[in-house]
N, C-alpha and C positions, 0 to 999 in steps of 0.2 A: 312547696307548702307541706308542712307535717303532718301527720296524722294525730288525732287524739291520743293514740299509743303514746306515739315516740313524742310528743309534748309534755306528756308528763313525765315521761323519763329528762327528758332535759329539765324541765322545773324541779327534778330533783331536789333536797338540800341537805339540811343535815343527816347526817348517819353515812354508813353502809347502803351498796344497792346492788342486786344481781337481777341483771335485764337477760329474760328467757326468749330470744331472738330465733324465727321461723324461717326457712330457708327466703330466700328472694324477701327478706322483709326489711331493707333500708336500713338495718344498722350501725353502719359505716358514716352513713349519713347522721344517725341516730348520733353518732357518737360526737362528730366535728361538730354537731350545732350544741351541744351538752359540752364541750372545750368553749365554743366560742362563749356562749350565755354565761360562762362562768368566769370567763380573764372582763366579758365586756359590762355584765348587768351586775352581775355579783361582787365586782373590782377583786378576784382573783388572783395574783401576781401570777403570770404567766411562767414564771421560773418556779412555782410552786406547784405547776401540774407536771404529772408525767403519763404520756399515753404509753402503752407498754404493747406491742403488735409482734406479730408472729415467723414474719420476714418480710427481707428487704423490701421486696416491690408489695407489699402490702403498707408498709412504712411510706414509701415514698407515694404510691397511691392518695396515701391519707393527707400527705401534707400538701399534695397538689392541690386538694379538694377543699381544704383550710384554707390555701390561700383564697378561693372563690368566693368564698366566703367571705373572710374576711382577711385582709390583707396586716390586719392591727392584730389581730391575736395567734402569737406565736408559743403554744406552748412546746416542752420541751417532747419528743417524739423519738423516741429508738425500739428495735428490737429487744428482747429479753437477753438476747448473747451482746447487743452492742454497748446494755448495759451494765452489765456480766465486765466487758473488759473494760468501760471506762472506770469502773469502780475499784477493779486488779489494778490497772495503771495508777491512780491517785493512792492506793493504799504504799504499793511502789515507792513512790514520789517521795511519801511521808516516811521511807525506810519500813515501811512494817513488813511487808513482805519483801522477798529477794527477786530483784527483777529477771521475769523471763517473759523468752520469743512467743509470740504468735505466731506459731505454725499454720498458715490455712490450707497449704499442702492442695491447689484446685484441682491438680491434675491425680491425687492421691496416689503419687510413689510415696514421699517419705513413712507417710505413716504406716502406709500398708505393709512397705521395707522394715519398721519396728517391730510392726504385728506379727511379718514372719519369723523376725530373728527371737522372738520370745518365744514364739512355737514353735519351732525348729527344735529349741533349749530344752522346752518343758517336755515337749514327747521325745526326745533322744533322737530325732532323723535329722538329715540332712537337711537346707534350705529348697535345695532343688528337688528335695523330694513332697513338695507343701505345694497342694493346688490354688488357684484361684478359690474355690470355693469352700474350701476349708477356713481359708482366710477370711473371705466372707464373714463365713458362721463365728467366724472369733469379734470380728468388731460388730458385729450385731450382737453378740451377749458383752462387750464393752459398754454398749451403746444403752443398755437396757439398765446397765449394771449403775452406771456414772448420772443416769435419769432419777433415780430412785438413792443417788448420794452413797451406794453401797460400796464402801472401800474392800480393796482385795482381803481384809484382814474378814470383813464381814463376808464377801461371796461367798465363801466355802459354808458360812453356815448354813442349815435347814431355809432356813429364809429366803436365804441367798441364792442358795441353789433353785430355789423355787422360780423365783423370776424369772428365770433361763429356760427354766424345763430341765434342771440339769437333775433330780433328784435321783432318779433310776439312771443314769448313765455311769457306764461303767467306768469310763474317760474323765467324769467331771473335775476330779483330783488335781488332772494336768491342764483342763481349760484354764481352771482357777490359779496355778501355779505358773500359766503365761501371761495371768491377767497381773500377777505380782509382780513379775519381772518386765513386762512391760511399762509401769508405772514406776518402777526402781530406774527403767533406761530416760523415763520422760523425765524424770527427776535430777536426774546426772545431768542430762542435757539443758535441763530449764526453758523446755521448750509445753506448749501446751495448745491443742486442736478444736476448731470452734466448740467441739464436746464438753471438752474441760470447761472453759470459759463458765459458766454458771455453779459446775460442779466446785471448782478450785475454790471459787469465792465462798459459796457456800461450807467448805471443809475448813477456811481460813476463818469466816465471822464464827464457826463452834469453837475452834482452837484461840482464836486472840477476841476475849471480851471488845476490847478498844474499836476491831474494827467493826463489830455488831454495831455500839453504840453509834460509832461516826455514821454508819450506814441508815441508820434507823432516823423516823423524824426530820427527814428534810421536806417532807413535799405534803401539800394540804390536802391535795386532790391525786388519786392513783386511777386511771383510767384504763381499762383492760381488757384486750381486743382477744377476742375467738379462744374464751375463757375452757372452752370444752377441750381442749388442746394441750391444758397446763402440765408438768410431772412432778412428780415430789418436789425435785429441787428448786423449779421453779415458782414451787408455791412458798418453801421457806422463805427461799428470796423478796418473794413478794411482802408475805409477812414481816420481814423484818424491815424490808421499806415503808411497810406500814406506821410502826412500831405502835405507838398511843394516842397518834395523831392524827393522820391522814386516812380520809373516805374512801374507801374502796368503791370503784363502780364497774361492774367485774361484765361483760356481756359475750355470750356464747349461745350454742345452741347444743346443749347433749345429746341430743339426736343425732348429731353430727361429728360424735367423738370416736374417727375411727384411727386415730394412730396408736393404738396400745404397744405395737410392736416397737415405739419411741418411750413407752412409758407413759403415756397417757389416760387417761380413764375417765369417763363421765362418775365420777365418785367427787370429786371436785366441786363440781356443780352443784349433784343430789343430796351430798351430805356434808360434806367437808367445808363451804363454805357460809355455811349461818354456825355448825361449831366455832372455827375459826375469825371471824366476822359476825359475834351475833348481834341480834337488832336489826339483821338487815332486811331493807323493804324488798317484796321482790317483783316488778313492772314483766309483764310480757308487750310482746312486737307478734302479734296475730298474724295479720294479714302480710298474706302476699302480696310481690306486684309481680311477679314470673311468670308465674301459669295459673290456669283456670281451675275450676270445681272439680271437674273431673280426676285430673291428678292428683288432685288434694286431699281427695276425697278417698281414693285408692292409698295413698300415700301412709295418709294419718291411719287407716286399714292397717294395714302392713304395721309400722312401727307402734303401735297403741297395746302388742304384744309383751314388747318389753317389760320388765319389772322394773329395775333401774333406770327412771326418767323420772323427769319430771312434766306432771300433766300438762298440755297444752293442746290448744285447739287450731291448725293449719287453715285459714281461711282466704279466697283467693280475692285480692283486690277488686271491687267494681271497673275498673280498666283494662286487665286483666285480659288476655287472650282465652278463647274458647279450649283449651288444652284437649287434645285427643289420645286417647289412650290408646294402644293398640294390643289387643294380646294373637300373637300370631301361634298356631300347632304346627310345627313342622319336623323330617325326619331329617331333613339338612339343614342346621342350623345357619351354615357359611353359606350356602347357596339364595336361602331367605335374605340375609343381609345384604348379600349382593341384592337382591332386585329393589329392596325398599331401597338403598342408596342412590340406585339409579334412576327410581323416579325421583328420589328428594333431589337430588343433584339436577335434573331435568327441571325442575321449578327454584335453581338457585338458592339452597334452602344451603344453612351452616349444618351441619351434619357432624354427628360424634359418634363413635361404636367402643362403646364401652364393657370392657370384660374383666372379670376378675382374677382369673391367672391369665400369665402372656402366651402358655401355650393355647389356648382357647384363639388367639388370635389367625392361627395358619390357618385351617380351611378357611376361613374370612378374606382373608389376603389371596388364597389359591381362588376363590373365585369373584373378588375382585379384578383379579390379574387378568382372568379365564374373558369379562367383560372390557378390558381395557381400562381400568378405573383407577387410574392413579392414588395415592394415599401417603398422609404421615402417619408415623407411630412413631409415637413418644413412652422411653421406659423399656423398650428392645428395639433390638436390630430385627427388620422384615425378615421373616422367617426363612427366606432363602438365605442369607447371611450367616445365619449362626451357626457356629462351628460343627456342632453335633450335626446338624441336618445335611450340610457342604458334606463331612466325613460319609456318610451312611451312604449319601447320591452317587458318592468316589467309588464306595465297596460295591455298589450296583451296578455302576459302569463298568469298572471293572469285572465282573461275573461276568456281566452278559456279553463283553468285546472277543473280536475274535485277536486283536494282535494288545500289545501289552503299553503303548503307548499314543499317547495326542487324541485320548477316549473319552476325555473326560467334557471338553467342550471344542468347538470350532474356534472359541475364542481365547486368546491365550493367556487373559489375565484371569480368566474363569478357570482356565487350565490350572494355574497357577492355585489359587487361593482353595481349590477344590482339595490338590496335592495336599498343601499344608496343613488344609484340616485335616485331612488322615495322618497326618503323623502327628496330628496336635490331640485328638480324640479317636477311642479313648488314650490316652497317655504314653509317650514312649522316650519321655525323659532328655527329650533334645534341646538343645541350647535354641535359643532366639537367633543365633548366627546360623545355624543349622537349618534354619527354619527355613529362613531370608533365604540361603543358597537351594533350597527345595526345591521353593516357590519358583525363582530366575532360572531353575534347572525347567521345570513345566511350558514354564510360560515360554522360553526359546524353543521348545519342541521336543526335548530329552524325553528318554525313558525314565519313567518313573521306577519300573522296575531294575533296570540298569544304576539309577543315583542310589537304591534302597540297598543292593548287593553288593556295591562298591564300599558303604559305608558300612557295614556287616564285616567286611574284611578289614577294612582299616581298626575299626572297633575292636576285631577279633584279637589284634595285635599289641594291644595295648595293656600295660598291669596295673592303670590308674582304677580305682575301685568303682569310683561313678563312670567311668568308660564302660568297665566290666557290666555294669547294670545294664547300659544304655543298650551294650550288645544285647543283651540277653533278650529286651525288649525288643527291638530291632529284627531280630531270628524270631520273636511270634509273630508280627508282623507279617515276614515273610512266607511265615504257616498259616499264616491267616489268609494271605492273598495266594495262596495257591491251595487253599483249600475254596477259599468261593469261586476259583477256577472252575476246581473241578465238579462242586455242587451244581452250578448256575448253568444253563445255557442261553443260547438267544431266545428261545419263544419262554424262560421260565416269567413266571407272571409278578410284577412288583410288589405288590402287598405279601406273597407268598415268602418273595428271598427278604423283604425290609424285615418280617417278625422273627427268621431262618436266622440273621445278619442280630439281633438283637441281643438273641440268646447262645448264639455262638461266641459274638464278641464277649457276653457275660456282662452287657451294658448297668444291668439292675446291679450286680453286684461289683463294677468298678464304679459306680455314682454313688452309690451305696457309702465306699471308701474314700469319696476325695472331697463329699458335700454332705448340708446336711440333709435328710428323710424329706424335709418340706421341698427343697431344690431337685432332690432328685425323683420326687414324685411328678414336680411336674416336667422334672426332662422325659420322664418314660410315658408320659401322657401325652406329649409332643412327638412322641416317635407311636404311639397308635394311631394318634390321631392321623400321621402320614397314609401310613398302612391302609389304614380306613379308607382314605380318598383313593389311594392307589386300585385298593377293588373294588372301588366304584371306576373305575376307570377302564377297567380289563385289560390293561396296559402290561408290554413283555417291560422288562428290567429297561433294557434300554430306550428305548421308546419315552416309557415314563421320565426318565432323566432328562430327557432332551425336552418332552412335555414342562418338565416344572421350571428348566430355564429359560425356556421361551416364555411362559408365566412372568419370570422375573424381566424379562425385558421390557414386557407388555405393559405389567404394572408400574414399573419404573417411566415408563412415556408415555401413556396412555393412548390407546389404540381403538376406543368406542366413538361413538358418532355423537356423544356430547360436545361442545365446546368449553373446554375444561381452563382457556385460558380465562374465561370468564365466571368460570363455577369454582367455588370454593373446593380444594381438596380437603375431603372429610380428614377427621383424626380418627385413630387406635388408641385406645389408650386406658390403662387399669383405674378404675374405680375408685383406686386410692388419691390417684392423682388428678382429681376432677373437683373436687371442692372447691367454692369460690368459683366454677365457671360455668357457664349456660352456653347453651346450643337452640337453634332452631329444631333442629330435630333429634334425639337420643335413640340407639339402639342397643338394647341390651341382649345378646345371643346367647346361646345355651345353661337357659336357666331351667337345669335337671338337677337333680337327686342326686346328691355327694359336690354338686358345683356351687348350688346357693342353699345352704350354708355350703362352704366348701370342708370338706375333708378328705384329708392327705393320706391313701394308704388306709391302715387299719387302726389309726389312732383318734379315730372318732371325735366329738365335739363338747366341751362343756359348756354349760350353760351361758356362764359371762360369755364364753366365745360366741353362741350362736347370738345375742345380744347384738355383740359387734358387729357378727356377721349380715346382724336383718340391718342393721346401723348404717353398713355399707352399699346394701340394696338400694335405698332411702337415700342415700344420699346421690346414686348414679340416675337412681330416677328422676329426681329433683334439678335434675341442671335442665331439663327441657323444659319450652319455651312453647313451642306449638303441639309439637307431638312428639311421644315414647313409645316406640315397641318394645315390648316386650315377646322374646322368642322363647318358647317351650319346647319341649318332645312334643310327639302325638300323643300324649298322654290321656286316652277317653276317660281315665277316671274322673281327671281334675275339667274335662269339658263337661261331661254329666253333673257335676257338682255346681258347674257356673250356670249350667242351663235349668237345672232344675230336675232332671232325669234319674226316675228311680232304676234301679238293679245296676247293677257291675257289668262291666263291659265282658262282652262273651268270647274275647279275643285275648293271648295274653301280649302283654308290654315288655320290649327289651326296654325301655326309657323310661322315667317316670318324674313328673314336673318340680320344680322345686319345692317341696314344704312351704315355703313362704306365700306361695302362688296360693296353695292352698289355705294357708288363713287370712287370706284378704275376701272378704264377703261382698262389697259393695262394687259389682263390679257392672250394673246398669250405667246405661250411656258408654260404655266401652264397646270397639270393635273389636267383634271376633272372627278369624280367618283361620277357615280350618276346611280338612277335604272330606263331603258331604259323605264319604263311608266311613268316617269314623263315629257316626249315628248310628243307632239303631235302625231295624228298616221301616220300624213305625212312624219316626220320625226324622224325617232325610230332606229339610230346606235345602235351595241352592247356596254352595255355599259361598261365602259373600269373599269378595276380592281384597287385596294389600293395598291400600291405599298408598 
């Protein structure tokens, strides 16, 4: 049964409508009965609707739920890319355009292979000399570039450069000039990547009137899923499938528009959409059916900041779960997370731990492991995996060993993979075969240092120019590892040689050169964040190694007194990638000062960004169902401000809570869990437990 809301959005009729939809408030639903009432009461031709959704399994979602509906009204249902290519394909058809491949490239060699060979071209180096993450940072300003329809002829402008960030870089010149030649090899090849697919069409209906026309004016009714989402390109598109005829009924929630780094913007929604569409009516979707008052209430606190929205009131269904808020103080963020998981996990609760950069995720995972509590993470490999951390664990073991080989693990595939990160980070220019033979050198039981002097020599001998490199690298290497010989011994302490190993390697400034500021911020915050645990541990070099793989084994089978074949294993997973789903319980950890908002380094925050940034707060909060913590520093400023307690804390703070935390005022009915000396002595309750 519907609500009076969402009934009058389906009774809709003539004109334009943008439905202003609240997280958990049945829009989906809103939408399939607003298709149906319109092919069944309104006699509609079904071929004259088009629902327009944002991916696949949100597409297919919809139409499973249409069919429950109603089994009789089928209208037409694709993605914005699926209809992007059926439209390239039909113009094809008609000879208007020149036919080319769909490249969807799942595995992303080819196009990645493109990206290198145009930046390879544009900066004057070698292919083998272009990191992964350089690569990255190129189709991420592709990506931004092709959102916003800006052809390589346009990048370089002021404009152009703006969208990137590229305006003070000194580089920008050659970004721009791979972005050209890239687009020159796609063109020779006539091949084009789900990217293109909206953009192409879009640059084909400016260039050939005819296919504007044919495009425009087919359909009566445009129905448009998670409208907060949209980017340049795809709004032209939209408009010109509009053209003079057909209703726009657009529904989203701007509160919920955090993919800008796609090109997206809550400007769509706030402004751009009654210019574009004017007349249009505009319905909200209030109520929730997710969570309770509490959340709600906290929620709408938080995002009611923003300047760019549009007003709306978050109100939590009469059905509704009791939602419990939790704001916890603590000086270990990962250790708190650990214990609420294990009691949510102990009451078989769906459990999420939601963070917004993936370095934030390791102490999480180190003391998950530390309790036996198995976990997915989705969006990184578990911290024990990734190559920089394997590398640094190598150079430790190494330090602190007394002989030069089988140091690294007991086991030999750990052996192995630990090897190859060290010669894989930071960089020493080895071939992939090179690698392969490393690794099978480790893992049989070889010397490492024996495979490493072997090929030193072979290298040395050689007059190929990338040989010669390889050597050169090879021989620091070698200085390298007999230099942490000699620094290190068995009892030296691990956080001591991990910060020793950071600065030695000159890790800040080879991430510095092979990614961009934003990547390499948070690789060097992932390698403190180690350190940190390490001297909370007191742990000698070696010791620790052997600590954090036995960690990883822990974690990986779980070794607590739960019964985990019957408890759901919690997820990891950033912020970004939580929209659209709920959890029984939400944890959100280390919500400090430079984390939410986040800022990278010393390039501080603009407004639109922190916007985003509360944007995404909001939306991590919002997936919970019963209950959210929320984890802080011990921050007594922002406890004094929730309790009501005058004067400033008499102690100073290494930490300090997130800014956001602090403009949320309504924080009655929330539990607070903090340790009763962080009160003054006037006022020192016991302080109350984690629920």
């Amino acid at each position: 049964m519907l609500t009076e809301e969402q009934q009058a959005v389906v009774n809709h009729r003539d004109g334009h409508a943008l439905v202003c939809a609240v997280p958990g408030s049945g829009k989906s639903t809103t939408m399939q009965h607003l298709a149906v009432h319109l092919i069944e009461k309104e006699q509609v031709p079904a071929g004259e609707i088009l629902v327009l959704m944002f991916n696949k399994d949100a597409e297919t979602a919809f139409k499973n739920r249409m069919q429950k509906i109603s089994s009789r009204a089928k209208p037409e249902i694709r993605t914005f890319h699926a209809k992007a290519y059926h439209l390239l394909t039909e113009m094809e058809r008609r000879d208007w355009l020149e036919a080319w491949e769909l490249e969807p490239d799942n595995g992303g060699f080819y196009w990645r292979g493109q990206a290198k060979k145009a930046l390879a071209k544009a900066f004057s180096k070698p292919e083998w000399d272009l990191s992964q993450e350089e690569i990255d940072t190129f189709t991420g300003y592709m990506t931004i570039w092709k959102a916003f329809t800006c052809t390589p002829e346009k990048a370089g402008s002021t404009e152009g450069l703006m969208l990137v960030g590229l305006t003070d870089d000194e580089n920008a010149g050659q970004w721009v000039s791979a972005y050209r030649l890239f687009e020159l090899e796609r063109e020779r090849n006539c091949k084009r990547s789900f990217d293109d697919l909206v953009y192409d069409l879009v640059l084909a209906m400016r260039h050939e009137p005819r296919i504007r026309e044919s495009i425009a004016n087919r359909y009566r009714v445009l129905i448009v899923d998670e409208f907060q989402d949209v980017n340049d390109g795809q709004m032209e598109l939209l408009t010109t499938l509009a053209g003079n005829r057909a209703q726009v009924i657009a529904v989203g929630d701007d509160d919920q528009s955090i993919y800008g780094f796609r090109g997206a913007s809550p400007n769509y929604m706030t402004r751009e959409f009654a210019k574009v569409f004017p007349g249009a009516k505009t319905y909200t979707l209030s109520h929730t059916f997710r969570f309770g008052n509490q959340l709600s209430t906290t929620a709408a606190d938080l995002i009611a900041r923003n300047q760019n929205r549009i007003t709306k009131t978050c109100q939590s269904a009469d059905q509704t779960p009791d939602t419990q808020v939790h704001l916890h103080f603590s000086g270990n963020y990962g250790q708190r997370t650990a214990m609420i998981l294990d009691a949510a996990l102990r009451e078989n609760r769906q459990v999420a731990v939601l963070v917004r950069v993936f370095h934030q995720t390791a102490l999480v995972e180190i003391h998950c492991a530390s309790r036996g509590i198995p976990y997915r993470i989705e969006g990184a490999a578990p911290f024990y995996q990734r190559r920089d951390v394997q590398s640094l664990l190598g150079f430790l073991a190494w330090g602190a060993a007394d002989d030069a080989g089988g140091i690294f693990s007991d086991t030999p595939d750990v052996s192995g993979k630990v090897f190859r990160a060290m010669l894989g980070f930071p960089s020493r220019f080895l071939t992939r075969h090179r690698l392969d033979q490393a690794e099978r050198h480790a893992q049989e039981g070889g010397s490492p240092h024996r495979w490493i002097s072997d090929l030193a020599q072979r290298l040395a001998r050689s007059t190929d120019q990338k040989e010669q490199r390889t050597a050169t690298q090879v021989r620091n290497l070698l200085n390298d590892l007999a230099w942490v010989r000699q620094w290190a011994t068995r009892n030296t302490p691990a956080g001591k040689l991990l910060r020793t190993l950071v600065v030695h390697l000159d890790l800040a400034g080879v991430l510095k050169k092979i990614t961009s500021a934003d990547t390499a911020a948070d690789q060097m915050a992932l390698f403190g964040a180690l350190a940190d645990y390490a001297d909370q541990t007191q742990m000698t070099a070696l010791d620790f190694v052997r600590h954090i793989q036995s960690l990883a084994a822990k974690g990986e089978m779980g070794a607590g007194d739960i019964d985990y074949e019957s408890a759901p294993r919690p997820l990891i997973t950033s912020w970004h990638r939580t929209k659209g789903l709920e959890f029984d319980t939400v944890i959100i950890p280390d919500l400090s000062e430079g984390k939410s908002p986040y800022i990278r380094g010393d390039k501080g925050i603009t407004s639109e960004g922190d916007e985003e940034e509360r944007r995404l707060l909001y939306v991590a909060m919002t997936r919970a169902i019963h209950h959210v913590h929320l984890i802080a520093p011990d921050d007594r400023g922002l406890l004094y401000k929730i309790k009501g307690i005058t004067g400033k804390p008499d102690v100073d703070q290494e930490r300090v809570g997130s800014p956001f935390l602090y403009e949320i005022n309504r924080w009655k009915g929330a539990r607070l869990h903090y340790d009763r000396t962080m009160l003054p002595n006037r006022a020192a309750p016991v302080a109350k437990k984690s629920a």
